[in-house]
N, C-alpha and C positions, 0 to 999 in steps of 0.2 A: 504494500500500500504506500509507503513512506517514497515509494520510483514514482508512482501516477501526481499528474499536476493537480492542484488543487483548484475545485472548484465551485463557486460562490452558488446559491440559490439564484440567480438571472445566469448561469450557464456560462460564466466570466470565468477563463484561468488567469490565475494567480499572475500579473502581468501585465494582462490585458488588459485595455481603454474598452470600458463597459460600453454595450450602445444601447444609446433609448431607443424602446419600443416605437416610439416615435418619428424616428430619422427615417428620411425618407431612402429609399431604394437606390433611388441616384447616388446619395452619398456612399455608397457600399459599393458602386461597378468600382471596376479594375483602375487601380490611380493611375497604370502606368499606360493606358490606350488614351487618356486625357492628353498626356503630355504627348503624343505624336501630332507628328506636324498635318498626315491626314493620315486616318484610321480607315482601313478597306476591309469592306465587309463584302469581302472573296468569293462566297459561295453564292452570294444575293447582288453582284453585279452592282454595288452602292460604295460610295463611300463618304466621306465626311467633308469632301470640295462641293460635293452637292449641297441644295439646300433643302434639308432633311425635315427643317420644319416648315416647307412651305409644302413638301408633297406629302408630311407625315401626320402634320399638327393638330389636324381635324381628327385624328383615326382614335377610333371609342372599341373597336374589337380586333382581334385579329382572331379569325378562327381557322384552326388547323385541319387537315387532313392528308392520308394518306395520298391520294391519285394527283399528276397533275390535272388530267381532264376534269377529274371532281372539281376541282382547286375551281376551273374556270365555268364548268357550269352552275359552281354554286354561287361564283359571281354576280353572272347573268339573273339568277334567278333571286337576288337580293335588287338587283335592279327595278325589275319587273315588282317584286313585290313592295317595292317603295312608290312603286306609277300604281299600283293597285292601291292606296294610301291617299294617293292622293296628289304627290309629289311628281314633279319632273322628274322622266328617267336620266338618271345620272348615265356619265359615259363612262365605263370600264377600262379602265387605265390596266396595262400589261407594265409590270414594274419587274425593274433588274433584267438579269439575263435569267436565262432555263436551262441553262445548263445540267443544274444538280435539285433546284427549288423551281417551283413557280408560282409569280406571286400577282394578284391582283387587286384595284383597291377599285373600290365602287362607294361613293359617297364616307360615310364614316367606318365601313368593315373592307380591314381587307383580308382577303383567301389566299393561303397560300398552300403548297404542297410541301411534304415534312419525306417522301418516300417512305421508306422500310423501315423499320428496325430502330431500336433506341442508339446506336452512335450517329443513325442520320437526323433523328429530331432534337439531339444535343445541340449541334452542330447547329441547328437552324435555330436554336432558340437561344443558345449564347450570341449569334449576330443578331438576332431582332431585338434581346433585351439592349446590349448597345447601341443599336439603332436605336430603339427609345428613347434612349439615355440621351443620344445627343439630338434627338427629335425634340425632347421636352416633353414627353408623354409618359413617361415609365411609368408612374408614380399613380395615373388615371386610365390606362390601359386595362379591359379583360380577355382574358385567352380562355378560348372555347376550344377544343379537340371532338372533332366528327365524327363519326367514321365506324367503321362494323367492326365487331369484334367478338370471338368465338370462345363457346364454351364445351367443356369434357363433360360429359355426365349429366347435364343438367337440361331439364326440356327449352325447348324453343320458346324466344318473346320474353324468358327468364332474364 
């Protein structure tokens, strides 16, 4: 016991500069992507010479899923159901490259595609929380995850 760092009831070792509950999420990214002169967000075709809060500043969801094509017809279909509303169909903006992601932003949501597997939705959600970051959004942003998902042993609609 006497080897393990000691640690206070707020989850503080012994050392460590406590954070408030309070401090926003921005203050937590990475200090050392601040201090680059531009920060390239590689897989997302973006970086930080863009104006991130002019194409980013409005976005209230990003919701994720699997497929690219899902990615873009569920775009579409947040379009259309914002004209069913009432509103002007917004134009469906095709954002970054496609490479590895695909991302679209329609009015305040945008859809992006995450592929396969948990190292490729790391990967996309470590760039989009920086991109928040230097968007000005992190802090008012929700993330919704799509998408079908299977079960062993258990009946259907479970």
């Amino acid at each position: 016991m006497s080897g393990e760092p000691r640690v206070d009831k707020t989850g503080t070792q012994a050392g460590e500069t406590p954070r408030s509950p309070e401090s926003s999420t921005s203050s937590r990214m990475a200090a050392y992507s601040r201090g680059l002169k531009t920060d390239v967000f590689y897989h997302l075709g973006l970086d930080t010479d863009m104006d991130l809060h002019a194409t980013f500043g409005n976005v209230k969801f990003f919701v994720l899923m699997g497929s690219a094509q899902r990615a873009e017809y569920f775009a579409e279909a947040m379009g259309n159901a914002l004209v069913s509303k009432g509103m002007p169909k917004p134009v469906v903006e095709r954002l970054g490259k496609t490479e590895r992601y695909s991302m679209y932003k329609v009015g305040p949501v945008v859809s992006v595609s995450h592929g396969m597997g948990g190292p490729s939705i790391h990967i996309l959600l470590n760039e989009l929380a920086k991109l928040c970051d230097r968007a000005g959004i992190v802090d008012s942003v929700k993330w919704i995850r799509m998408g079908t998902s299977g079960g062993c042993g258990v009946p259907p609609g479970t």
